[in-house]
C-alpha positions as CSV (number, residue, x, y, z in Angstrom):
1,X,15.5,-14.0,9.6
2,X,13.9,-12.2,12.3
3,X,11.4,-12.7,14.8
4,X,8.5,-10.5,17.2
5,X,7.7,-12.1,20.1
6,X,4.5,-10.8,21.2
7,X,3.0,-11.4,25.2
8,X,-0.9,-11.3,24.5
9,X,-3.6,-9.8,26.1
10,X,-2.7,-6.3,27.2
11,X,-4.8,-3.4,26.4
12,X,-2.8,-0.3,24.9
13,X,-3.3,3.2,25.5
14,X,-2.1,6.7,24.7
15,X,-1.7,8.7,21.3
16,X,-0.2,7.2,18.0
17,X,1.0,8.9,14.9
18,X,0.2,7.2,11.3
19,X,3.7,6.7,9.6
20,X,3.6,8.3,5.9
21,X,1.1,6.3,3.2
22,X,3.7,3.7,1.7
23,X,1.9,3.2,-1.5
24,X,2.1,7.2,-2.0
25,X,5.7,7.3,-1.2
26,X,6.8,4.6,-4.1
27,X,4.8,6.7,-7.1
28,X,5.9,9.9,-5.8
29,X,10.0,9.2,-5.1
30,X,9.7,7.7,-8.8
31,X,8.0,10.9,-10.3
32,X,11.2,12.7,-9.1
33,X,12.8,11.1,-12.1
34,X,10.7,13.3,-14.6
35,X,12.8,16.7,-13.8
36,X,16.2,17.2,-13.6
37,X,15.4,20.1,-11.1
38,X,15.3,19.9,-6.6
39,X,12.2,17.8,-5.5
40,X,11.8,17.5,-1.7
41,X,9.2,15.6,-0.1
42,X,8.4,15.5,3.2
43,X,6.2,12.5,5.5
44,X,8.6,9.5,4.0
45,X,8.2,6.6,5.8
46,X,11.6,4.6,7.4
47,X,10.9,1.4,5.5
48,X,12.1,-1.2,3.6
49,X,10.3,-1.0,0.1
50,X,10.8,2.5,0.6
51,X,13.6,2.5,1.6
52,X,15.0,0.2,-1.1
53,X,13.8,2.4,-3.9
54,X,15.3,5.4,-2.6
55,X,18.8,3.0,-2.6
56,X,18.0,2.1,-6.1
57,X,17.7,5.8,-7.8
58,X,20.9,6.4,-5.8
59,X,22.6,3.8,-7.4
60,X,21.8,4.9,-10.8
61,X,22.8,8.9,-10.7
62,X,20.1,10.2,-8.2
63,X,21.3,12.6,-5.3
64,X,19.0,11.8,-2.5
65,X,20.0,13.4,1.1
66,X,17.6,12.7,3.7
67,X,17.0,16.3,5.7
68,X,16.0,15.6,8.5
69,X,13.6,13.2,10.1
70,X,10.9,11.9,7.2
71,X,12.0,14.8,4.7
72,X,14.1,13.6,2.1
73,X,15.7,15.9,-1.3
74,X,16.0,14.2,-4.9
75,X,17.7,15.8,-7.5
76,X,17.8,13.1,-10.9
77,X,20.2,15.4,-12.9
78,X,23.1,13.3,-13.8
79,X,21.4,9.9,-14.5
80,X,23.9,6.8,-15.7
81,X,21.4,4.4,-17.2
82,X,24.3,2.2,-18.3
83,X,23.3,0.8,-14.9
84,X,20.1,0.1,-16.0
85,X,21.6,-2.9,-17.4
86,X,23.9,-4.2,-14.8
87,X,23.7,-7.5,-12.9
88,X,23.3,-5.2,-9.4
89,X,20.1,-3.5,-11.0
90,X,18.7,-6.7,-12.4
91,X,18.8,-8.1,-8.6
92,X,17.5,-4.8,-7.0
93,X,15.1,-3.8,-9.3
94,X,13.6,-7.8,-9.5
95,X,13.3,-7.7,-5.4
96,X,11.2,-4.6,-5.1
97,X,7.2,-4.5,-7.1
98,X,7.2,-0.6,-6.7
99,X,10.5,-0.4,-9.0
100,X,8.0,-0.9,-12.3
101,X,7.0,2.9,-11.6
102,X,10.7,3.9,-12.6
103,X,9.7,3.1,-16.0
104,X,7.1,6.0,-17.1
105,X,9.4,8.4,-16.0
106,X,12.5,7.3,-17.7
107,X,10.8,6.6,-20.9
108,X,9.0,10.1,-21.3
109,X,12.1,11.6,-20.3
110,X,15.0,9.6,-22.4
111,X,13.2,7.5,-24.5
112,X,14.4,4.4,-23.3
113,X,14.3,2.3,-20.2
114,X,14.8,-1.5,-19.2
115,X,14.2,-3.2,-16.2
116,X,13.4,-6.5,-15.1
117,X,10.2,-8.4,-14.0
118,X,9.5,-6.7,-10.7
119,X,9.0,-9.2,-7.3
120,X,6.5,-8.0,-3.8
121,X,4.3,-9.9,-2.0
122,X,3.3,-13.3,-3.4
123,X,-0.4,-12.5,-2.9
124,X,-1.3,-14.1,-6.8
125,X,-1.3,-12.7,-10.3
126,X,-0.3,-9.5,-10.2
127,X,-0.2,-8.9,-14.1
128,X,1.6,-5.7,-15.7
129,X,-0.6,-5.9,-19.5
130,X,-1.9,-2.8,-18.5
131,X,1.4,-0.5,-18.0
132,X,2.8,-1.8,-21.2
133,X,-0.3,-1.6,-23.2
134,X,-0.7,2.6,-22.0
135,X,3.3,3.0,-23.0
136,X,2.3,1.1,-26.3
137,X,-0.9,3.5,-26.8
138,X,1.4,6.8,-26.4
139,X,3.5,5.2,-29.1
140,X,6.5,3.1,-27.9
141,X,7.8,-0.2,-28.6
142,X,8.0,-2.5,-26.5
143,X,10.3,-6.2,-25.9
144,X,10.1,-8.6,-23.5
145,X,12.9,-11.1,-23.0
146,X,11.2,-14.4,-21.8
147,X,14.7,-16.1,-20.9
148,X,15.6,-13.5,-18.4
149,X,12.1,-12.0,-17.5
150,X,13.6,-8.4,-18.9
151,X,11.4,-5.4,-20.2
152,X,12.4,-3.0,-22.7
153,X,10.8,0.0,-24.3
154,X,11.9,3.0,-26.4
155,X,10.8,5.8,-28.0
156,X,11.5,8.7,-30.6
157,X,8.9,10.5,-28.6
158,X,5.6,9.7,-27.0
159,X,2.7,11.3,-28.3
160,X,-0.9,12.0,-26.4
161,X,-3.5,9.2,-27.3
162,X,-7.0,8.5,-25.8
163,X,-6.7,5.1,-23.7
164,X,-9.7,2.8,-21.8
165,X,-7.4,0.7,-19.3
166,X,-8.7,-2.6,-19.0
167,X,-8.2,-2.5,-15.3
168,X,-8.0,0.3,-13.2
169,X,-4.9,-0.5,-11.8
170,X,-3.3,1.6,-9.4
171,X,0.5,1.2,-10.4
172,X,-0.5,1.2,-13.7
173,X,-2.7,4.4,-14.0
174,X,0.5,6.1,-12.5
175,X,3.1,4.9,-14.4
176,X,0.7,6.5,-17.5
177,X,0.0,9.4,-16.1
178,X,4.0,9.9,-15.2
179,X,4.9,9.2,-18.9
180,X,1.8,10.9,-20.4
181,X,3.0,14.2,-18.7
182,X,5.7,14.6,-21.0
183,X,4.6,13.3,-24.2
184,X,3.4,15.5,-27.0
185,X,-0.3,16.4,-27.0
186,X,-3.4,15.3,-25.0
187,X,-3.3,11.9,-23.3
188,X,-7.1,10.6,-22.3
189,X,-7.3,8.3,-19.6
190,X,-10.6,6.6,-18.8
191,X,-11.0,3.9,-16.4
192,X,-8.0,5.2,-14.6
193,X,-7.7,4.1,-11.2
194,X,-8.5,7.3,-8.6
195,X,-7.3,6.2,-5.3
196,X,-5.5,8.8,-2.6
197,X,-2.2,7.6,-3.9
198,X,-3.0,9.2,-7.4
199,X,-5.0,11.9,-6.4
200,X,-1.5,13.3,-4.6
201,X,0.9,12.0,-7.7
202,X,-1.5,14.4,-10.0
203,X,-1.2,17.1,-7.7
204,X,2.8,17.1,-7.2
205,X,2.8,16.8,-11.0
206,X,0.8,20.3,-11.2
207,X,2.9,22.0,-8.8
208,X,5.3,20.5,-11.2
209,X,3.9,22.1,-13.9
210,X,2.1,19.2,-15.6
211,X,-1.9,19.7,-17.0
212,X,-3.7,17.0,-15.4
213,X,-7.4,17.4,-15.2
214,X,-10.0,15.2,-13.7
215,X,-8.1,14.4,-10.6
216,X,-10.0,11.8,-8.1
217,X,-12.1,10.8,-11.3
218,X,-11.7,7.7,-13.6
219,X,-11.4,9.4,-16.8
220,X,-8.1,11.8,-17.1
221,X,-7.2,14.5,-19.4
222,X,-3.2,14.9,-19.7
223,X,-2.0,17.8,-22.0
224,X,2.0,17.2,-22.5
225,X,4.6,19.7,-21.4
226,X,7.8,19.5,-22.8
227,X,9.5,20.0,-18.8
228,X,8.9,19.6,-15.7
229,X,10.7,21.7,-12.3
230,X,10.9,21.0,-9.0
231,X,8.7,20.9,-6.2
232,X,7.9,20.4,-2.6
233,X,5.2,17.7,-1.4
234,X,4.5,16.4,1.4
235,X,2.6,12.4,1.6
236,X,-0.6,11.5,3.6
237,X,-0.7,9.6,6.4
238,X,-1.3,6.0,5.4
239,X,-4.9,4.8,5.6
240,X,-3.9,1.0,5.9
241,X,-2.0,2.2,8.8
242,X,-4.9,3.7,10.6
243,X,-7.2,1.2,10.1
244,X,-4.8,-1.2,11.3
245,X,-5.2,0.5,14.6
246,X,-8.6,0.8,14.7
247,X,-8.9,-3.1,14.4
248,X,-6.3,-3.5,16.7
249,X,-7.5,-1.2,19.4
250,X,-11.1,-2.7,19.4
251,X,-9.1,-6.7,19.4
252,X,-7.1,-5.8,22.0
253,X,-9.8,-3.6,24.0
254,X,-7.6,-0.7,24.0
255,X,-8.5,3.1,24.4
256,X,-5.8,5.1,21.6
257,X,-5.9,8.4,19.9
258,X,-4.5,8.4,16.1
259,X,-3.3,11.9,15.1
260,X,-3.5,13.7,11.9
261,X,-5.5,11.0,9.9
262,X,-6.6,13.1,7.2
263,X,-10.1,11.9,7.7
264,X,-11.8,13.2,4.7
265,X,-9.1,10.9,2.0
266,X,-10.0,8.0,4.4
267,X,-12.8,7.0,1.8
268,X,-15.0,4.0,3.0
269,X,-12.9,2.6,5.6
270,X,-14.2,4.1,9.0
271,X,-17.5,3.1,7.7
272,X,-16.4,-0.3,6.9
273,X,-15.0,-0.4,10.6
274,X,-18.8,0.6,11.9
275,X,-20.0,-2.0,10.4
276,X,-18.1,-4.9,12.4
277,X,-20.0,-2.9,15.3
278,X,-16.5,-1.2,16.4
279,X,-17.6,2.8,18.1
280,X,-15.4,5.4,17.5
281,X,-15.1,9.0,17.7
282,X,-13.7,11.8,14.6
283,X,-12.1,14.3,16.5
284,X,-11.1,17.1,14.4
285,X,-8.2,15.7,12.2
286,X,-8.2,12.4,15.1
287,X,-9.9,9.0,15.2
288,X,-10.5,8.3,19.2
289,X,-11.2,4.6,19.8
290,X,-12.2,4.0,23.4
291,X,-12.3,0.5,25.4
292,X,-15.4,-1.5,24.5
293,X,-15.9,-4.8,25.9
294,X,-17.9,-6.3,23.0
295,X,-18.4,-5.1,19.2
296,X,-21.3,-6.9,17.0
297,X,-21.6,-7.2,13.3
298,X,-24.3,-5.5,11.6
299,X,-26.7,-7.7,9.4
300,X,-28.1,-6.7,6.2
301,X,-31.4,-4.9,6.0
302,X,-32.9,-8.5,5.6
303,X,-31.3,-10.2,8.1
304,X,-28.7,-11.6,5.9
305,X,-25.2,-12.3,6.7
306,X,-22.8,-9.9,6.3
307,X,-19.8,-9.7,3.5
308,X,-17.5,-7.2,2.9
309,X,-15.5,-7.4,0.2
310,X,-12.5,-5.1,-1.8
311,X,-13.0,-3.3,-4.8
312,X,-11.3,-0.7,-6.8
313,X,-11.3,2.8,-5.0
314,X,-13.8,4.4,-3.7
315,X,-14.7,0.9,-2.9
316,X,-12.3,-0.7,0.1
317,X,-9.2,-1.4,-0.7
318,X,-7.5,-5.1,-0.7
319,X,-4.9,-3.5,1.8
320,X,-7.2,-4.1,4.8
321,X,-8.8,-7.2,4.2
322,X,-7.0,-9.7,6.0
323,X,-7.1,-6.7,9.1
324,X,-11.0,-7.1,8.8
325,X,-10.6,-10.8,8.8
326,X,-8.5,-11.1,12.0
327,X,-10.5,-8.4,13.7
328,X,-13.9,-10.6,12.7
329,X,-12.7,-13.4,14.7
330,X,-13.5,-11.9,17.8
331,X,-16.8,-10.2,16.9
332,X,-19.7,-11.1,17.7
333,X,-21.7,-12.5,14.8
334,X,-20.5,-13.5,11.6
335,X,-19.2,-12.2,8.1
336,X,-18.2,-13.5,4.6
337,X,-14.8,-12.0,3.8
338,X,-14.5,-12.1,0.3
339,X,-10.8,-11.0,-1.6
340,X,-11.8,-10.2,-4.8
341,X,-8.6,-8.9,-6.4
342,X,-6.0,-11.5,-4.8
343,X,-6.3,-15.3,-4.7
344,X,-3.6,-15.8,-2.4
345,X,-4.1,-13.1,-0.2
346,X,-6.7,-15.2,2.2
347,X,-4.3,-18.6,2.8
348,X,-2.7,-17.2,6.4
349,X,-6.2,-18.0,7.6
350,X,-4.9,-21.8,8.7
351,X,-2.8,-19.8,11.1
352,X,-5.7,-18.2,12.5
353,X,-7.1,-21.4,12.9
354,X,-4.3,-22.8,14.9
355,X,-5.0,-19.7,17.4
356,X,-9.0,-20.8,17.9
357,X,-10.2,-18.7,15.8
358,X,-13.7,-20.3,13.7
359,X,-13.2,-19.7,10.1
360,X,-14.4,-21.4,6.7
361,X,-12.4,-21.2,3.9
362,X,-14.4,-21.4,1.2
363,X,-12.5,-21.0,-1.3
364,X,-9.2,-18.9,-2.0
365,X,-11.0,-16.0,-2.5
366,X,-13.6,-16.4,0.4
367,X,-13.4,-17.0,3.9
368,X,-16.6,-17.3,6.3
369,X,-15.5,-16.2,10.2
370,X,-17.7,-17.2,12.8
371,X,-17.0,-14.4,15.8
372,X,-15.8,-16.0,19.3
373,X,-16.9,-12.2,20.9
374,X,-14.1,-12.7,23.2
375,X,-15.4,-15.6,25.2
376,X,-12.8,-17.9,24.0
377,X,-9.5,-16.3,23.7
378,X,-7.0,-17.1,21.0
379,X,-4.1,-18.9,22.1
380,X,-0.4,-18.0,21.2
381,X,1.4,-19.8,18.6
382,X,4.5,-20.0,16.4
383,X,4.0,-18.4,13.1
384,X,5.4,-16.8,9.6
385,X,4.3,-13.5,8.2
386,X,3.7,-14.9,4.3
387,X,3.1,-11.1,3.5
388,X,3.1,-7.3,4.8
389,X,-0.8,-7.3,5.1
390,X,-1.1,-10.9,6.4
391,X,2.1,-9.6,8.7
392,X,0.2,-7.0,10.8
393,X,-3.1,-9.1,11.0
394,X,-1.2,-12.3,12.8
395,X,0.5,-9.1,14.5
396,X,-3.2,-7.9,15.8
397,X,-4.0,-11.8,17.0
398,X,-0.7,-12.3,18.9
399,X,-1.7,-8.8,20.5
400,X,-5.0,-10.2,21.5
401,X,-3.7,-13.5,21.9
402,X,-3.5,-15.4,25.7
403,X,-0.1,-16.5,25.9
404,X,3.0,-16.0,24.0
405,X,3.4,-15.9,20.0
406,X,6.4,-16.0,17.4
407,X,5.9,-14.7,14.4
408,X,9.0,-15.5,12.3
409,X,9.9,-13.6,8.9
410,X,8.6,-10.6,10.3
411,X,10.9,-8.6,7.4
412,X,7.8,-8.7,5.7
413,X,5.9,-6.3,8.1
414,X,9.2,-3.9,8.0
415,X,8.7,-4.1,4.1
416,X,5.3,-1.3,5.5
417,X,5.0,-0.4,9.1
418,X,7.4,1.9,10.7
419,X,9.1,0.6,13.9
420,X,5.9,-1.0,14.4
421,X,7.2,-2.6,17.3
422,X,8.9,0.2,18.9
423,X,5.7,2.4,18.6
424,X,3.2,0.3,20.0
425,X,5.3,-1.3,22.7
426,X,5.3,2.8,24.1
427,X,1.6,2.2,24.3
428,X,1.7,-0.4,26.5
429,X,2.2,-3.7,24.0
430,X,4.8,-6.6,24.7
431,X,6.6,-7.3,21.6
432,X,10.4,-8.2,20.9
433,X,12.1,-7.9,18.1
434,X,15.0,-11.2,17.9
């Protein structure tokens, strides 16, 4: 297990580019499974749920070459799904959440796929109802073996139904959408969740030659083609990246440029951001955060404090609510931070807590932080990354931290940041990896 070691208190500066969008990257790699045809896709990022995937298609007839850099070519032509029910796949495909997405694919193309209960970040319930109940509403069966936690479905061919999810999940929406693009017939998809992430699936599926209508709405029309060709894509920049550095830079007091952000997909979050009282500048395609001593939380119109909460997109995402929560701490004011979706996601706060910082736990879904607005420091400690999110906030607070801080299983942070380390040490941080 592996540790950072982070010196505190030194202010970075210079230009940073976001890595690839992570959450993009697992829907997309897995949609390369719908053609037997050359799919390249450019913007990957170098990390470890990604990275695992890629190993796992690989392993079951996929030829993946990486070109160059972030560009990597898939070609899922020869697939042995014999493999599909080997002990290797039933330990790699249980180890990584983003292998459910192989599943959609497999089934509109073959007719039958297997697989077992996916693992990820133990944030709380994380149900799958909703992929299994779209694959049973486009007409296949479906088998779930308790005593192993194994999945199976099959199909003599899906056909197009109309479908109100019962929650707009993210995963979920694009697994249907992946296996509702070759079944026969229109597939209607209300409530469908219309993040970034799916927005770009739809649109590689198009230049695929899929009919996919109503993209960045809730309520999809899917007319079935019977094949699907190659294509070239290239991912966004990830948007829980880049708000992770504009927390950080206004925690640590730091002056940074981020590059190519793609401002106009970044939804509600550099408002979000304003709202802690952190000042910032768009230029162009670039977010420029300069040095500022203090930043103060806004109050409601009526004086009231303020909450931010997640909520499904265009709402903020889950992603960055522990980066809000770390980045409160040293505010000045106070704010309810309340994690709707997850009720696990909130329980690195005791950590916090060890560092100075003043928080409430409310409850496991609600956390009240009082801000210190950098007249007490926190203080460096030894910690554990229970999660990627969770990861890169206790990564902020060491950052900002006076003294020296471990923070042990930091495999969890390499599971969705690039080199983290290596990047922001060229900006002037102190961290080493051991």
């Amino acid at each position: 297990m592996n540790s950072f070691k982070i010196e505190g208190g030194f202010r970075l500066r210079g230009e940073i580019y976001p890595q690839g969008a992570k959450n993009e990257a697992l829907q997309v790699i897995c949609a390369t499974l719908l053609t037997s045809q050359e799919v390249i896709i450019d913007n990957v990022p170098n990390i470890r749920d990604v990275n695992n995937l890629i190993d796992l298609l690989t392993s079951f007839g996929v030829e993946t070459s990486n070109l160059g850099g972030n560009s990597w070519k898939f070609k899922a032509e020869n697939l042995n799904l014999d493999y599909l029910q080997t002990e290797k796949f039933l330990k790699s495909g249980a180890s990584l959440r983003g292998s459910i997405m192989i599943m959609g694919p497999l089934l509109a193309r073959f007719g039958t796929v297997c697989m077992p209960k996916p693992g990820g970040d133990k944030i709380g319930r994380r149900r799958l109802d909703t992929h299994f109940l779209g694959f049973e509403k486009l007409g296949a069966n479906f088998d779930y073996e308790y005593s192993k936690n194994f999945y199976r479905l099959f199909s003599k061919g899906l056909k197009g139904a109309y479908m109100h999810l019962d929650e707009a999940s993210v995963t979920g929406t694009a697994n249907i959408i992946m296996a509702a693009a070759l079944a026969e017939g229109l597939t209607t998809i209300y409530n469908a969740a219309c993040e970034p992430y799916i927005q770009q699936l739809c649109k590689m599926l198009n230049a695929m030659g899929a009919k996919i209508q109503g993209i960045g709405s809730n309520l999809l029309n899917i007319q079935g083609v019977t094949k699907l060709s190659g294509t070239k894509h290239r991912i966004l920049p990830d948007m829980i990246e880049i708000g992770s550095f504009i927390g950080m830079a206004a925690m640590t007091h730091s002056e940074i440029t981020i590059k190519n952000v793609q401002y106009d997909m970044l939804g509600i979050i550099p408002q979000q951001f304003k709202r802690l009282g952190i000042k910032f500048e768009r230029i162009q395609d670039d977010i420029f955060i300069p040095e500022q001593e203090h930043y103060q939380i806004e109050t409601f119109i009526d004086g009231s404090i303020m909450t931010i909460s997640d909520a499904i997109w265009p709402g903020l995402t889950p992603d960055l609510l522990s980066v809000f929560l770390v980045v409160a701490t040293q505010a000045k004011g106070s704010v309810l931070i309340h994690q709707k979706m997850f009720e696990s996601r909130l329980f690195f706060v005791d950590k916090l807590i060890d560092m100075g910082a003043q928080i409430i736990l409310c409850d496991p879904h609600r956390a009240t932080v009082i801000g210190l607005d950098h007249k007490i420091n926190l203080r460096g400690i030894q910690m554990s990354s229970p999660d990627i999110r969770a990861g890169m906030a206790l990564l902020i607070a060491a950052m900002s931290a006076k003294g020296t801080s471990v923070i042990h299983n930091i495999e969890q942070i390499d599971r969705g940041y690039q080199e983290i380390d290596t990047r922001l040490n060229k900006l002037g941080a102190q961290i080493l990896r051991q």
